[in-house]
BAPAKE-920768 format. One record per atom (N, C-alpha, C): residue in one letter; y, x, z. Coordinates in steps of 0.02 Angstrom, whole numbers, padded with zeros to 5 digits, always signed. Last residue first. Layout:
# BAPAKE-920768
AYXZ...
# end
This chain:
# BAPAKE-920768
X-00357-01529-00708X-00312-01511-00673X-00220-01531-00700X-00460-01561-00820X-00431-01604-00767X-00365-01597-00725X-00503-01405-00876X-00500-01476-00887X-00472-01509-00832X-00359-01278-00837X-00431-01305-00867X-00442-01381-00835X-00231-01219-00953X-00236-01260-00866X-00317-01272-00898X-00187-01202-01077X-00209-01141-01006X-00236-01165-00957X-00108-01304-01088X-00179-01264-01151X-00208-01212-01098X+00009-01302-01060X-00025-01314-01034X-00104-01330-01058X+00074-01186-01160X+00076-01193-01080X+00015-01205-01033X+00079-01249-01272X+00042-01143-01268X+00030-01172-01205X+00139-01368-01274X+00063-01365-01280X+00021-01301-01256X+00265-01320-01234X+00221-01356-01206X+00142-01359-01203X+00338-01276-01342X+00295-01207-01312X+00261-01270-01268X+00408-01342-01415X+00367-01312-01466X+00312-01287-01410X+00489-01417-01316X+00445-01468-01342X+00378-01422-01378X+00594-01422-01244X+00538-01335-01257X+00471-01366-01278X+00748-01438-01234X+00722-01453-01285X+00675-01395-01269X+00795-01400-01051X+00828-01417-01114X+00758-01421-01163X+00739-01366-00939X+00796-01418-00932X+00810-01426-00999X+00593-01289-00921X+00608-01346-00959X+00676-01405-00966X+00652-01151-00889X+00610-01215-00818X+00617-01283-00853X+00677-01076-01004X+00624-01060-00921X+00594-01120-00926X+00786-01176-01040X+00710-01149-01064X+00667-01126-01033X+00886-01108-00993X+00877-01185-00970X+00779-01205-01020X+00919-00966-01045X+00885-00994-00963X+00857-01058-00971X+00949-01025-01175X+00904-00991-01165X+00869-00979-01068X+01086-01104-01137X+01018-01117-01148X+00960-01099-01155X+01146-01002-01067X+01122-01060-01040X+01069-01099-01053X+01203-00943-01192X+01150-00916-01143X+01127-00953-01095X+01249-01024-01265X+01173-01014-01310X+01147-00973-01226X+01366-01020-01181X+01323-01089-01214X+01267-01088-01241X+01406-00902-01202X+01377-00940-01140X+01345-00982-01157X+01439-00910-01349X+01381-00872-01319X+01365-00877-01257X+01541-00992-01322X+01477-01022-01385X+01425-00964-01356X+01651-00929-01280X+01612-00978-01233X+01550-00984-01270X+01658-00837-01387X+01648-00811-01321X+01611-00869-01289X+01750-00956-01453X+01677-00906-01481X+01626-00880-01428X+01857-00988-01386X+01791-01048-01402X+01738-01000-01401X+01913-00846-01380X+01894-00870-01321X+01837-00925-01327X+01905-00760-01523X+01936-00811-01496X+01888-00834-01425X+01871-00556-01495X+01864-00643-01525X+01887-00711-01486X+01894-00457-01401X+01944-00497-01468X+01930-00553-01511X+01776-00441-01327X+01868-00460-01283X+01923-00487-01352X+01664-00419-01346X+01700-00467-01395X+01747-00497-01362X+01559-00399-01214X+01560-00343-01279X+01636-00359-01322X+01547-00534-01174X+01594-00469-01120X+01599-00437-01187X+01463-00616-01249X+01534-00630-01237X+01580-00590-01206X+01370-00513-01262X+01381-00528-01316X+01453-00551-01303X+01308-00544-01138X+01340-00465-01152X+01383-00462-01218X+01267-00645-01150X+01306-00640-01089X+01348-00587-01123X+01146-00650-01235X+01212-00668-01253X+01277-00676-01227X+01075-00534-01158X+01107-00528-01236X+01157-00573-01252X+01033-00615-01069X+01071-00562-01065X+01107-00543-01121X+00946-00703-01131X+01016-00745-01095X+01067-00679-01098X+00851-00616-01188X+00892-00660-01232X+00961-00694-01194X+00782-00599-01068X+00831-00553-01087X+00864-00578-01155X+00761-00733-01048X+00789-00676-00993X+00834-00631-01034X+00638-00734-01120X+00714-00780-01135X+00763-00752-01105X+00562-00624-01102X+00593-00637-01182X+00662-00703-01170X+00506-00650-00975X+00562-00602-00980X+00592-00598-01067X+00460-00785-00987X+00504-00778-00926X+00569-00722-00963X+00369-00733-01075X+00404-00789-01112X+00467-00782-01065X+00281-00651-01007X+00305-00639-01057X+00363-00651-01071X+00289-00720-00823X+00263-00723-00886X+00308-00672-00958X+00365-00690-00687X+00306-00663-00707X+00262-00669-00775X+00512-00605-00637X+00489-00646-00697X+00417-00628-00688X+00520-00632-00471X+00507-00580-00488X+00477-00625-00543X+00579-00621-00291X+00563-00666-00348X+00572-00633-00397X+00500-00522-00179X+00574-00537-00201X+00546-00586-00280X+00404-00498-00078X+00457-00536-00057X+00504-00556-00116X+00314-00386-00137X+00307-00466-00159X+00361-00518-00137X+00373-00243-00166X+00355-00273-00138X+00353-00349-00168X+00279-00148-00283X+00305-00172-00258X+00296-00207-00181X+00174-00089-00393X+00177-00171-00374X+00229-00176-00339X+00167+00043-00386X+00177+00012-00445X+00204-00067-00445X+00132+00053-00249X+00206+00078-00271X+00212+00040-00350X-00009+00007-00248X+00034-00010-00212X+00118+00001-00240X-00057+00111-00345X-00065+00050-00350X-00012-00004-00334X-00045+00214-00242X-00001+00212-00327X+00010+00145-00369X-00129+00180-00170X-00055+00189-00157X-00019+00174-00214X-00246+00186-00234X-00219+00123-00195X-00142+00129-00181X-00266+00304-00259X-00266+00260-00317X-00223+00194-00298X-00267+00356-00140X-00211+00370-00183X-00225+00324-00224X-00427+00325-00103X-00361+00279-00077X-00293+00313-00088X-00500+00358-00207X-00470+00292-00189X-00419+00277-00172X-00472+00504-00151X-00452+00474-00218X-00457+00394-00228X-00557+00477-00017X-00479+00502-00034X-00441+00471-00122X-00686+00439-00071X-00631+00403-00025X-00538+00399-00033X-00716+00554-00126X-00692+00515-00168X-00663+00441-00136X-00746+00657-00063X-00674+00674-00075X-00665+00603-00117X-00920+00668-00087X-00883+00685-00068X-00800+00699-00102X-01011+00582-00176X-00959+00563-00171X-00905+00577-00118X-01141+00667-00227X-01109+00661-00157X-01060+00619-00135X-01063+00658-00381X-01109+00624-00345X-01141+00610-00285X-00926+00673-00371X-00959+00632-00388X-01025+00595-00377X-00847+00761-00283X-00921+00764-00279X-00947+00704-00301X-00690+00834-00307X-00727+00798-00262X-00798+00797-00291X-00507+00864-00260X-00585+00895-00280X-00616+00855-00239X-00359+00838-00339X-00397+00833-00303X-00463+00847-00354X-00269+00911-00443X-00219+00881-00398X-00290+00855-00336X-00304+01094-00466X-00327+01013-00470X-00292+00993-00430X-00265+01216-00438X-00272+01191-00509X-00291+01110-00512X-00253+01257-00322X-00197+01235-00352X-00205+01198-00414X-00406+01271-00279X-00374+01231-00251X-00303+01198-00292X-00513+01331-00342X-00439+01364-00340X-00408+01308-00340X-00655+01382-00272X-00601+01327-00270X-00537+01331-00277X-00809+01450-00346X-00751+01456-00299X-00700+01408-00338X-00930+01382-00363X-00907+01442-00353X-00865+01458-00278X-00955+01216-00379X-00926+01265-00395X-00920+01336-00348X-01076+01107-00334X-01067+01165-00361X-01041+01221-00388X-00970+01002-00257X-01047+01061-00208X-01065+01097-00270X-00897+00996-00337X-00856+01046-00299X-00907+01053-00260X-00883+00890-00473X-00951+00951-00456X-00925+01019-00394X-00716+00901-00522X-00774+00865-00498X-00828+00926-00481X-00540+00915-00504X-00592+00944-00491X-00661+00901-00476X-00421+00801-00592X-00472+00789-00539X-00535+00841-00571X-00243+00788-00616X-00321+00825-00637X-00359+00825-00580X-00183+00645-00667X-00196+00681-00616X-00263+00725-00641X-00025+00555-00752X-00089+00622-00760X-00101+00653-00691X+00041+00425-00796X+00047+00465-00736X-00021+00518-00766X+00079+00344-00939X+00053+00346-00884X+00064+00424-00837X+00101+00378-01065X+00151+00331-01026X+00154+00324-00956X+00033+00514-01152X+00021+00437-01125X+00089+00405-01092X-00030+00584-01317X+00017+00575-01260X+00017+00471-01211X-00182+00645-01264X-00142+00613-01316X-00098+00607-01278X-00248+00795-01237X-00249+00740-01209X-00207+00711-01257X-00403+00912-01270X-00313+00902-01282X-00305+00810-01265X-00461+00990-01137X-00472+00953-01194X-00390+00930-01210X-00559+01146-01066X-00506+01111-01080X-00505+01052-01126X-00696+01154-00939X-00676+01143-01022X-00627+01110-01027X-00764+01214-00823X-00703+01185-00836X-00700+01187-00911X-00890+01240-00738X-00864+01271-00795X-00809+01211-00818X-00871+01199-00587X-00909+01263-00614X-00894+01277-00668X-00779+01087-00605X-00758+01150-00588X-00806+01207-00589X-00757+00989-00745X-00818+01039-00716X-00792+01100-00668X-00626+00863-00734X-00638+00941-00746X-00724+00940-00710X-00532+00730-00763X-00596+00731-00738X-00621+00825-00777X-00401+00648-00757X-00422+00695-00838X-00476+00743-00763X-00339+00502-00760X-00397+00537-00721X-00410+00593-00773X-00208+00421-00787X-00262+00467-00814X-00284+00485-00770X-00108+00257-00789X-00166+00306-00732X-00211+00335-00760X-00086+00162-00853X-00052+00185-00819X-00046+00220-00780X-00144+00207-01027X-00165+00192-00977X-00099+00196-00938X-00111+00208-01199X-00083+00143-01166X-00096+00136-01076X-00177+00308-01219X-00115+00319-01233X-00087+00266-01213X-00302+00305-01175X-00275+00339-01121X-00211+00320-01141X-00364+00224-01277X-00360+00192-01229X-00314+00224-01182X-00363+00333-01382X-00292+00271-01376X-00298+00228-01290X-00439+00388-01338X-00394+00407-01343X-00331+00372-01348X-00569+00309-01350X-00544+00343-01276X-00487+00388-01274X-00577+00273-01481X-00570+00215-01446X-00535+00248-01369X-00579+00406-01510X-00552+00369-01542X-00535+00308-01497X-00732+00422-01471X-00681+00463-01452X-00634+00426-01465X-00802+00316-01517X-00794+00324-01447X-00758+00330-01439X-00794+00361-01665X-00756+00310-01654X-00756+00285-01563X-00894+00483-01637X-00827+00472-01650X-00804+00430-01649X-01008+00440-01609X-00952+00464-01546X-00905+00466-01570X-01027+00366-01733X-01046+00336-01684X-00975+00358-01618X-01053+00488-01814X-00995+00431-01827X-01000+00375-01760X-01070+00657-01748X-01083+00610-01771X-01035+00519-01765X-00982+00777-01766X-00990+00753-01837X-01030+00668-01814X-00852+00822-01627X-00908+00806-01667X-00927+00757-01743X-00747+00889-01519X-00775+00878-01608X-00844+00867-01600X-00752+00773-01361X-00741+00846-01405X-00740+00837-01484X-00711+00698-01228X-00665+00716-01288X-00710+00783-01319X-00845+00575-01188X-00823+00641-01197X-00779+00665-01246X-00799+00407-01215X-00830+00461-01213X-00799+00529-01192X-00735+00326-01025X-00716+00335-01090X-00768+00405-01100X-00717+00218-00913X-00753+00260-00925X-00745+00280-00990X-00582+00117-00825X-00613+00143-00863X-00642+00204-00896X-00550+00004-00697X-00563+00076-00715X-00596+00078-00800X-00398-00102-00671X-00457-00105-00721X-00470-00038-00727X-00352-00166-00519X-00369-00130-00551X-00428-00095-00606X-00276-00312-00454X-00318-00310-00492X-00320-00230-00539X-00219-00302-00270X-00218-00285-00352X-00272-00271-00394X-00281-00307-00156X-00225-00371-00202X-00225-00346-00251X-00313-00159-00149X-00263-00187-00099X-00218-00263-00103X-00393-00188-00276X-00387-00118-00209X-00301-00166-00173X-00540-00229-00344X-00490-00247-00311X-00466-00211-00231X-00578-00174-00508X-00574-00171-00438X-00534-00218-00406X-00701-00206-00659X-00643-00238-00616X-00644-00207-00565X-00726-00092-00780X-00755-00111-00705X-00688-00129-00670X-00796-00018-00952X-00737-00071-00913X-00773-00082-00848X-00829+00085-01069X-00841+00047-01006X-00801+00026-00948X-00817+00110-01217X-00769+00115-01166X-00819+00066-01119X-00952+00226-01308X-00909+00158-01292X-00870+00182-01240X-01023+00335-01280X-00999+00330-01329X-00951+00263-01344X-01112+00428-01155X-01051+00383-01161X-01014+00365-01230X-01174+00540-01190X-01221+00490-01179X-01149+00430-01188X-01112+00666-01231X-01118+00643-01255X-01150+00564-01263X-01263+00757-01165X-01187+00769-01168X-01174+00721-01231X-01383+00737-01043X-01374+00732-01111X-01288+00734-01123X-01400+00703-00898X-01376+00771-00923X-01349+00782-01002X-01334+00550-00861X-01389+00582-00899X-01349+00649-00911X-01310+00371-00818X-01305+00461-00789X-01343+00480-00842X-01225+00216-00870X-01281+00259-00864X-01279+00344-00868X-01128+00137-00749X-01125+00169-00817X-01194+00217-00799X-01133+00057-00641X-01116+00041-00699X-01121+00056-00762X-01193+00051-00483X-01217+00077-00565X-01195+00046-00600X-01050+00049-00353X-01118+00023-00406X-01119+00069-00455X-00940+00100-00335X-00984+00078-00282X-01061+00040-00310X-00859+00121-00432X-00860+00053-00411X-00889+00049-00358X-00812+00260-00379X-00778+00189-00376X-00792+00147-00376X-00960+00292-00443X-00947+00333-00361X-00883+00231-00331X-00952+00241-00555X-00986+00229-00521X-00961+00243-00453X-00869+00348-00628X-00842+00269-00619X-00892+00259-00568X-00912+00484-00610X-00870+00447-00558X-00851+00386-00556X-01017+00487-00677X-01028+00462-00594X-00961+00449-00562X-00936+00476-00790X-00996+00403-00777X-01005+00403-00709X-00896+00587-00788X-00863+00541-00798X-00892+00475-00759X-00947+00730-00780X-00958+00684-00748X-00904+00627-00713X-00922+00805-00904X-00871+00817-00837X-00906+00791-00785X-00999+00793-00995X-01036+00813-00938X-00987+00826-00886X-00874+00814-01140X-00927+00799-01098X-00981+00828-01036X-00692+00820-01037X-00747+00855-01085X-00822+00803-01076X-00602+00652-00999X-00645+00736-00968X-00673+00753-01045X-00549+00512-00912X-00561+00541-00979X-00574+00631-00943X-00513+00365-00861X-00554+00426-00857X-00603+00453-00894X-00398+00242-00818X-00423+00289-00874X-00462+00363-00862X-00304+00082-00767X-00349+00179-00734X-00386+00211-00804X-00212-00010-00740X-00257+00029-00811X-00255+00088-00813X-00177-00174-00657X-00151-00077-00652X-00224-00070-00713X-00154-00328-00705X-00173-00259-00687X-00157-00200-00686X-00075-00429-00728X-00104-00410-00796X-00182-00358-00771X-00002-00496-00594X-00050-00537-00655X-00082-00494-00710X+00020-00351-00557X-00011-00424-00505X-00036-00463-00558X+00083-00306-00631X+00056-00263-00621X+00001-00313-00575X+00199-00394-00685X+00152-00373-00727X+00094-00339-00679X+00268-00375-00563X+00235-00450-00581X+00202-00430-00634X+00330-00248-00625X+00286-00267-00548X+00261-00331-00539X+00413-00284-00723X+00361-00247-00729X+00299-00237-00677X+00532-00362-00673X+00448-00390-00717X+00417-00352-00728X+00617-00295-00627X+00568-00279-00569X+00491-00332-00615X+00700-00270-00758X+00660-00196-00728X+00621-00241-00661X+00771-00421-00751X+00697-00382-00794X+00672-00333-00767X+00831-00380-00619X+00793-00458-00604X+00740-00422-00675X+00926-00320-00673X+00886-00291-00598X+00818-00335-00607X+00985-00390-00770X+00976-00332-00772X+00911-00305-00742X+01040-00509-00687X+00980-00528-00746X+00939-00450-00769X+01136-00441-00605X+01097-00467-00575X+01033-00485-00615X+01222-00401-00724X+01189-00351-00702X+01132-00393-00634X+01267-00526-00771X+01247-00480-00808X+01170-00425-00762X+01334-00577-00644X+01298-00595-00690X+01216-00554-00736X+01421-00494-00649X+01402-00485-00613X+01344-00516-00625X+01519-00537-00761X+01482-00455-00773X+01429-00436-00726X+01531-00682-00719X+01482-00661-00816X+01461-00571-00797X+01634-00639-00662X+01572-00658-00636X+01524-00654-00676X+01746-00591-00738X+01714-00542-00689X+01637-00559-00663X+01762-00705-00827X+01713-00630-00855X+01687-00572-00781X+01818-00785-00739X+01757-00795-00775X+01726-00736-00781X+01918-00734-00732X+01883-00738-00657X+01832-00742-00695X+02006-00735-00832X+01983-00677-00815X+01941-00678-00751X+01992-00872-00859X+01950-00832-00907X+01938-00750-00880X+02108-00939-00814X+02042-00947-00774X+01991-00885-00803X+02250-00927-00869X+02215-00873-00898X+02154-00880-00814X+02327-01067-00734X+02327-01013-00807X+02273-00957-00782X+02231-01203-00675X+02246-01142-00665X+02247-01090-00736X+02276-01364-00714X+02236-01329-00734X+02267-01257-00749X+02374-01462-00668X+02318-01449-00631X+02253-01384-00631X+02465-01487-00797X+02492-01450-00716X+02440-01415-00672X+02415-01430-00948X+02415-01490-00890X+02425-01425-00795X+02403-01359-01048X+02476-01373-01024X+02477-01427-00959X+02275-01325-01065X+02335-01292-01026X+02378-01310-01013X+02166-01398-01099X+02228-01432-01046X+02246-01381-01019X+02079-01346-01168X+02085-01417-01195X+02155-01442-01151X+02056-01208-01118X+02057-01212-01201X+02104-01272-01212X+02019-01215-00988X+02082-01207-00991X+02115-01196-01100X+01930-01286-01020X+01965-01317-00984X+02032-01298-01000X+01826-01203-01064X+01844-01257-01114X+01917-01293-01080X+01806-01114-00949X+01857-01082-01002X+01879-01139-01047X+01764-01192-00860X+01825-01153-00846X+01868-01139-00893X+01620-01230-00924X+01692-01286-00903X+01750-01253-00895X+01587-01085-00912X+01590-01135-00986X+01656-01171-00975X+01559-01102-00786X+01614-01030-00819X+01630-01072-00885X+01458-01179-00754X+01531-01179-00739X+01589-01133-00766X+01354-01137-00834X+01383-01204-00853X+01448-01212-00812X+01334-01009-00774X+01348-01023-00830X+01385-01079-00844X+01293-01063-00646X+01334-01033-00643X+01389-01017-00726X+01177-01119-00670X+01244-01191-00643X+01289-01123-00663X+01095-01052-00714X+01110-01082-00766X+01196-01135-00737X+01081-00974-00578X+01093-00954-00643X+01155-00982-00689X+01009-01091-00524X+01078-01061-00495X+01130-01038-00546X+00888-01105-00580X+00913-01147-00598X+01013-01120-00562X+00850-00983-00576X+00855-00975-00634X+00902-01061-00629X+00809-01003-00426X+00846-00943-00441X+00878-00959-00513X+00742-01132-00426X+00794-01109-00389X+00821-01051-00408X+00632-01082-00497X+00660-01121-00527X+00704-01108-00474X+00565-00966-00391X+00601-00946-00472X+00628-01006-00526X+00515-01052-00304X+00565-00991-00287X+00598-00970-00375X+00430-01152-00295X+00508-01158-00347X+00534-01113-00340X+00306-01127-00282X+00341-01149-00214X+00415-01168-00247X+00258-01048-00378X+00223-01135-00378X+00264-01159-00304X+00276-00916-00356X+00306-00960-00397X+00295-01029-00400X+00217-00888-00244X+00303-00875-00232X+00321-00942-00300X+00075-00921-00283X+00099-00979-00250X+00183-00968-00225X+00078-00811-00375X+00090-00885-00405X+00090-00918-00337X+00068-00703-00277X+00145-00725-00311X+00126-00779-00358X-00044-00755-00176X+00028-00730-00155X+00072-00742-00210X-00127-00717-00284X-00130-00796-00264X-00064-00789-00234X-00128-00593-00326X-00111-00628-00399X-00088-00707-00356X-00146-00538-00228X-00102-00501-00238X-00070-00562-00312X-00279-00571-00194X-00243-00603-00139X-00176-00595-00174X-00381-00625-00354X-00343-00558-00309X-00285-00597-00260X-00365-00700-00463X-00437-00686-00445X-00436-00625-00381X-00309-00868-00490X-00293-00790-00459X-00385-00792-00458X-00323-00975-00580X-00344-00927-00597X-00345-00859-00579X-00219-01065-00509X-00294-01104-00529X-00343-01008-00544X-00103-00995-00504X-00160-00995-00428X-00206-01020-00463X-00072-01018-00635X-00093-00934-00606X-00129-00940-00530X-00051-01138-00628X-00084-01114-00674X-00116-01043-00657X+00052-01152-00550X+00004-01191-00531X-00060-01158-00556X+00164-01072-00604X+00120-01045-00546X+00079-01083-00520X+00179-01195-00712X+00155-01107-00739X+00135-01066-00648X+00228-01255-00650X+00186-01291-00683X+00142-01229-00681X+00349-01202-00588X+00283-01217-00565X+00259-01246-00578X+00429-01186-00734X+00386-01104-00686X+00341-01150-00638X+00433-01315-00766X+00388-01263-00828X+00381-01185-00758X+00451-01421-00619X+00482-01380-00684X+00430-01338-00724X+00379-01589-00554X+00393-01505-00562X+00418-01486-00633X+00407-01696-00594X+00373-01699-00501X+00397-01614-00514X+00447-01783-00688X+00504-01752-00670X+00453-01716-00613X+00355-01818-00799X+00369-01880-00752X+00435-01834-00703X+00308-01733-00851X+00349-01760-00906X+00394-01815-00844X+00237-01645-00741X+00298-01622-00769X+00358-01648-00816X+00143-01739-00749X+00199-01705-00691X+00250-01693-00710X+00083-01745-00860X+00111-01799-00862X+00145-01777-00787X+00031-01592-00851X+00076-01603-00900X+00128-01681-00890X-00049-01593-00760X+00020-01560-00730X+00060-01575-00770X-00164-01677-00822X-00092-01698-00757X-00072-01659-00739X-00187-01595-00948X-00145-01648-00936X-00131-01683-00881X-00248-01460-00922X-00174-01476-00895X-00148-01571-00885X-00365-01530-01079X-00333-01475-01027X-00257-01487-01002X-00364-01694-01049X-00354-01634-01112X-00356-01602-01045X-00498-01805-00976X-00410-01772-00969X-00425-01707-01009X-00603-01923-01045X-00592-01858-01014X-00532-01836-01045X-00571-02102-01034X-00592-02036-01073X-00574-01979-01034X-00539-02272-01066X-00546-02215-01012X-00594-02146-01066X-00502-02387-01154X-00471-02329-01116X-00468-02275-01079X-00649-02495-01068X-00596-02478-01124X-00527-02444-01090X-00795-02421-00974X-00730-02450-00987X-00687-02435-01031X-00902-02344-01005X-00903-02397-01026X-00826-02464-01032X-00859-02230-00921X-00846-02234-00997X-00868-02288-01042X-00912-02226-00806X-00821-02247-00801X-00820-02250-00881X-01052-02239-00846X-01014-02280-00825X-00962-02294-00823X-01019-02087-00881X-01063-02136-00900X-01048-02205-00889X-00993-02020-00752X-00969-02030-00800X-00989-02088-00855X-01131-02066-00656X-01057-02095-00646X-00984-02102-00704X-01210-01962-00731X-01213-02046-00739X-01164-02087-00715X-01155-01847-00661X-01156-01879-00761X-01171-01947-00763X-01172-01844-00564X-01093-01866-00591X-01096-01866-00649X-01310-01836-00523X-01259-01917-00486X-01197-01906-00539X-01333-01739-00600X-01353-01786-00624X-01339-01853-00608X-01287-01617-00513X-01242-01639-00578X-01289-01725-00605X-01294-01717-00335X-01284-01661-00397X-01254-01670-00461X-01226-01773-00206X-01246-01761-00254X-01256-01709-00298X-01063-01898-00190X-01145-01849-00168X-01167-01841-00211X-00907-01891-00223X-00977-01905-00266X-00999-01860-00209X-00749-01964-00250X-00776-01896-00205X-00845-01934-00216X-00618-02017-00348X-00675-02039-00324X-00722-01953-00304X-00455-02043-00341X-00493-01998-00341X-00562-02030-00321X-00313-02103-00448X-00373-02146-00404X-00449-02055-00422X-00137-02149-00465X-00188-02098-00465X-00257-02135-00414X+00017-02204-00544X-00031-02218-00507X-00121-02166-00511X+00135-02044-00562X+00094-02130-00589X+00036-02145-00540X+00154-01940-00529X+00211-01999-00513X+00182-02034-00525X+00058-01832-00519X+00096-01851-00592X+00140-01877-00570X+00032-01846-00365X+00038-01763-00409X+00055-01797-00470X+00132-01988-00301X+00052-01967-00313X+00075-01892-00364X+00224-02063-00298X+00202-02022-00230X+00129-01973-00252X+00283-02180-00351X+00276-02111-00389X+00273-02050-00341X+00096-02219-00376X+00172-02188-00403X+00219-02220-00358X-00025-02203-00248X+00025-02250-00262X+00076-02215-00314X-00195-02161-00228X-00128-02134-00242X-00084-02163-00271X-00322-02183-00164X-00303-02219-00213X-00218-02187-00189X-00510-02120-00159X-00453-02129-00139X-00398-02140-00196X-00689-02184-00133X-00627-02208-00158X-00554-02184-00150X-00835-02103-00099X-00771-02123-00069X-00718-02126-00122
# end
């Protein structure tokens, strides 16, 4: 079946023609084959029709970029906020922004170029700055919640770390719900980091199994260790995993993250001194480990937010962002420099917004962009 898409109604604006194939891969290789006997025709770079979209006016650089993140959600939690962003919710916001700027600009050049004209309200400049402060602190609020759009596109980064034979390995397992990591009384069996995607409530959570912290001479665990120490120092979530029959202390690095001590082996301990662990459970029974899921999930949850509110989700989002802020703050900071000057830093901050959503010169970052998109799309 033939379908035929008119510009500038069609996903680029230009004329578009879909052909739908029975079949397997061997009907559409030979169909290729054919369309390639014609002069001009060749396989689409990566992105390139969101790219000729985007050159043709149909969308801005953020929903080009939440087109990009639904092609690749792998979590209800990642498809929810690229489709907030592939809807314009964050070109509408950033494009408000930027009008708001570009009017304070006009205000002040105005009253620079025609004070003496009848029409044009004396010292406009102090309305300006009040709004520039408000401004300010709205771009403020708007970075601190990119850290919760981080937590939806990057992941939450669980870490579980112990002496050896804490029984580390069963507990990744117990979580994933699979054999991931190999059991053995042997102390010391874990000498790599072992990685296991979850998905706990929309959110992409990465566990990880790390060696046993102790001394040792051989070179192998050591660079384990090493590897399971830094890993904790970047986690957002320690698991520091105890023997409650015999508990061995270990020194932890410092982290960024949250610390929970988790009692394991609790069908063999003794006795339960309950205060000492934030939870007890049975790795391998996997008694109590429901429970510890589902805190994981919470925390999870609280880390993320809520999704209602528009929210920077790339790098680049919050590096220009806070570059606009900087030069916002730059014109409030400099009540004694000439007023042109002051405006000149609206003017660079405008443009740094107007970058987001491609309204001004982003000729360099285009390619990073749509280098992401996979073939055809």
């Amino acid at each position: 079946m033939l379908l035929f898409f008119p510009g500038p109604h069609s996903f680029t604006g230009e004329d578009c023609a879909e052909f739908h194939l029975h079949g397997g891969v061997a009907v559409i290789d030979r169909f290729l084959q054919e369309l390639f006997g014609f002069d001009n025709c060749r396989m689409a770079e990566p992105g390139e029709f969101t790219r000729r979209a985007f050159a043709n006016g149909k969308m801005d650089l953020t929903i080009a970029e939440g087109l990009a993140d639904l092609v690749s959600a792998e979590t209800e939690g990642q498809r929810r906020l690229a489709v907030q962003v592939a809807s314009g919710a964050q070109r509408d916001l950033y494009t408000g922004w930027r009008k708001e700027l570009i009017q304070a600009r006009a205000l002040i050049e105005a009253e620079l170029d025609f004070a003496d004209e009848a029409d044009v309200p004396g010292s406009v400049s102090a309305k300006v700055w009040q709004a520039m402060e408000l401004l300010s602190g709205q771009l403020a609020r708007h970075l601190a919640e990119g850290q919760r759009a981080s937590v939806f596109r990057d992941g939450l980064h669980v870490v579980i770390v112990g002496a050896p034979n804490a029984g580390k390995s069963s507990l990744l397992n117990a979580l994933a719900g699979r054999d991931v990591a190999i059991i053995s009384e042997e102390a010391g069996t874990t000498r790599d980091l072992i990685e296991v995607k979850l998905d706990l409530s929309g959110i992409p959570v990465f566990l990880t199994d790390t060696a046993g912290l102790r001394e040792t001479e051989g070179q192998v665990e050591k660079i384990g260790i090493e590897r399971a120490r830094a890993r904790v120092a970047s986690a957002d979530l320690v698991l520091l995993l105890e023997d409650m029959s015999r508990p061995e202390p270990v020194e932890l690095p410092h982290s960024g993250g949250e610390i929970w001590r988790v009692g394991n082996k609790r069908d063999l301990a003794v006795s339960v001194p309950g205060e000492k662990w934030d939870f007890l459970i049975s790795a391998r029974s996997s008694e109590g480990v429901d429970e510890l899921i589902a805190a994981i999930t919470r925390f999870a949850e609280a880390k993320a937010g809520d999704l209602g509110d528009v929210v920077p989700t790339r790098r680049r989002h919050m590096d220009l962002l806070a570059e606009t802020r900087r030069e916002i703050d730059e014109a409030l900071g400099h009540e004694n420099l000439p007023l042109e000057l002051r405006a000149e830093h609206l003017r660079r901050a405008s443009q740094f917004l107007g970058r987001i959503t491609g309204d001004v010169d982003v000729e360099d970052i285009l390619d990073v962009i749509f280098s992401q998109f996979c073939i055809g799309k």
